[in-house]
N, C-alpha and C positions, 0 to 999 in steps of 0.2 A: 504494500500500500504506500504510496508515495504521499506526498506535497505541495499542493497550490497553494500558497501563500494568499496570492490576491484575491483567492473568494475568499480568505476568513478574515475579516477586519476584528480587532481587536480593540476598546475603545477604554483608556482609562480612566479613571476617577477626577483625571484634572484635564480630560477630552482629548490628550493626546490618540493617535490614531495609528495603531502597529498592525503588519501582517498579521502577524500571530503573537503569543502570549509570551513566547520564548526569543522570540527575534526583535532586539532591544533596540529600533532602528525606526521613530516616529517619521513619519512621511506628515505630518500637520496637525494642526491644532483647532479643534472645533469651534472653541475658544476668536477665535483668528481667520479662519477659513471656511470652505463649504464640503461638505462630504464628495461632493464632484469633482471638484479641484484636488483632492488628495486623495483621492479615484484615479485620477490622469494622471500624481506623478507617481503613483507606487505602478501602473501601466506601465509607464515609461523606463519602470524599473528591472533591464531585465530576471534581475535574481529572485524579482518577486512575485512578476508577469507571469512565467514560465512554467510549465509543470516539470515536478522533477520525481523522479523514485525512490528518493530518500529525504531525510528531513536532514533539511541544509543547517542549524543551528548544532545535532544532535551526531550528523552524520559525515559531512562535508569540512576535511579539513582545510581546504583554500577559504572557504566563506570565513569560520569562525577566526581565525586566525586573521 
């Protein structure tokens, strides 16, 4: 079972706006911004955009690193 990052948006207590809950890497701030606007840069983002086969935080040593 792999990883799309950019279908799970992950939204914190102070609106910051992460892929996921483990990928410590805010694309915007709700606060600041529009849910569509940081829709289009985590898009833009290929490591986030992409489906992958493994979980890039847990499993990918070029990412975390």
């Amino acid at each position: 079972m792999g990883c799309p990052p950019e279908w799970k948006k992950f939204i914190l207590h102070l609106r910051d706006v992460l892929p996921c809950p483990f990928m410590q890497i805010a694309f915007g701030n709700l606060h600041n911004d529009t849910i569509v606007n940081i829709r289009t840069r985590m898009l833009a983002e290929k490591r986030v955009s992409e489906y992958y086969n493994q979980c890039l935080c847990a499993e990918d040593e070029h990412f975390y690193q």
